[in-house]
N, C-alpha and C positions, 0 to 999 in steps of 0.2 A: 423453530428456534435456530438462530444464526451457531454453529460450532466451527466454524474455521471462518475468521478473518483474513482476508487476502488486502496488504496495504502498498500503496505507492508511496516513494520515499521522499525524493527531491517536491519540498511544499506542501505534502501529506502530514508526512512527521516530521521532517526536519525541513529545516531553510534552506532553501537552494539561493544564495545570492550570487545577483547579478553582476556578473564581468568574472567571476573566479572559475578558473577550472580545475580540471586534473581529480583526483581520486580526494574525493572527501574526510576520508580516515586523515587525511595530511593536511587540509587547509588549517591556516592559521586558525582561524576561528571557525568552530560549528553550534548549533544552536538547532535545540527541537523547536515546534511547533506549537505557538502557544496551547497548551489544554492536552498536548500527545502524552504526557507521563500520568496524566488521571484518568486518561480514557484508556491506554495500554493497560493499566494496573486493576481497573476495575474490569473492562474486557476476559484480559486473561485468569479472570475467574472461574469463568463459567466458557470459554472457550479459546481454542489455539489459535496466536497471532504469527503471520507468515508475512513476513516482503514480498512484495511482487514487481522487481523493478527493471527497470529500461538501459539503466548506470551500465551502458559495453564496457569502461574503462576500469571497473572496478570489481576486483573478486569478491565470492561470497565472503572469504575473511575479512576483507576491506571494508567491505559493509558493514560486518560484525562489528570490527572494531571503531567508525564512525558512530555505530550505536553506544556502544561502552561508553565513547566521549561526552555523549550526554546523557548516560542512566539510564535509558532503553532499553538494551539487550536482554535483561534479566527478564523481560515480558514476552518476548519475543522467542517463538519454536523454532527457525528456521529462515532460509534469506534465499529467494528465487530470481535469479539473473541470467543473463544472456551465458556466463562461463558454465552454469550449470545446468539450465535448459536445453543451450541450444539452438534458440530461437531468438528474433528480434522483437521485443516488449510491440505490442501493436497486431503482431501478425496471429492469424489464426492458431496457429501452430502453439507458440506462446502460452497460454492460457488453457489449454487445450493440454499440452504437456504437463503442465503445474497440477491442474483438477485427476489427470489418471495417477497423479503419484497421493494424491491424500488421502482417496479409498473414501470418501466421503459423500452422501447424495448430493445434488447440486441444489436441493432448494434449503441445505443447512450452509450453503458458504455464500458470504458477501465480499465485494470488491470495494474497497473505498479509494478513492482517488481523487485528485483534481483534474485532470485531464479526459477531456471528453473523448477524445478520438484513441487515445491510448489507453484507459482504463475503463469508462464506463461503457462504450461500444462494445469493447470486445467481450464482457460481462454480458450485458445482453445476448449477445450472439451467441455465449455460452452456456445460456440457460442459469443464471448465479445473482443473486441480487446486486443491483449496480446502486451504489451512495456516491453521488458526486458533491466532494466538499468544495465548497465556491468560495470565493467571497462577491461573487456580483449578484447584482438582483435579478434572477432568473424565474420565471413563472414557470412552472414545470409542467413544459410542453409533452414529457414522455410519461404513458403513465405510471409506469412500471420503475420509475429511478424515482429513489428520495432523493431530494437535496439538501442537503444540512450548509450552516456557514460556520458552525463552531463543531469541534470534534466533540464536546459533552455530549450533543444531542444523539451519538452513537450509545448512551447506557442512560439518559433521563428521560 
């Protein structure tokens, strides 16, 4: 049984759109991820949902509050970042630092993310269930990674 969620942020849960930069909490407009407020809310029943993100530019508060922007937060335990890790999202070190602070076994935590070389790799390599959410048609070559294309399929 999955009890710690570990999620990627930019196009996991929220929209990362393309040409904007700078610290998310401040763009003009933000927006979840269609289906992220029913799977967060159902999720965080039966276990803790963690960020696990790559955002160098932006503090764990900034993230926090990008979440508040769109009714998120309130599901969410906690927001793991390069300011508070330590680490660059991708590198062993990374994920590695995240899992010895939740005190948790590894076969009760999952990574969900879009990103294969940044989230679902370094899962694998950590021993932690890797869900890569797509939207391509992907045959799933590993066999050990689910691939979901909508976030319900994480609680149906």
């Amino acid at each position: 049984m999955i009890e710690v969620y570990l999620f990627d942020w930019g196009d996991t849960l929220m929209v990362d759109f393309p040409g904007v930069s700078g610290k998310m909490c401040q763009w003009g407009k933000v927006e979840a991820v269609y289906g992220a407020r029913e799977a967060l809310e159902t999720l965080a029943k039966t276990a803790q949902i963690y960020i696990a993100t790559g955002a160098a530019d932006s503090t764990e508060l900034e993230i926090k509050l990008a979440f508040e922007r769109v009714g998120l937060s309130q599901f969410i335990t906690g927001y793991f970042c390069q300011e508070n890790v330590g680490f660059l999202k991708g590198s062993p070190e990374f994920l590695s630092s995240i899992l010895n602070k939740l005190n948790t076994p590894l076969a009760n935590i999952a990574m969900v993310g879009d990103n294969f070389e940044k989230d679902i790799n370094p899962a694998i390599n950590a021993g932690i269930k890797p869900i890569w959410f797509t939207q391509k048609n992907i045959e799933n070559s590993h066999d050990n990674v689910k691939v979901i294309s909508k976030l319900s399929a994480l609680y149906k």
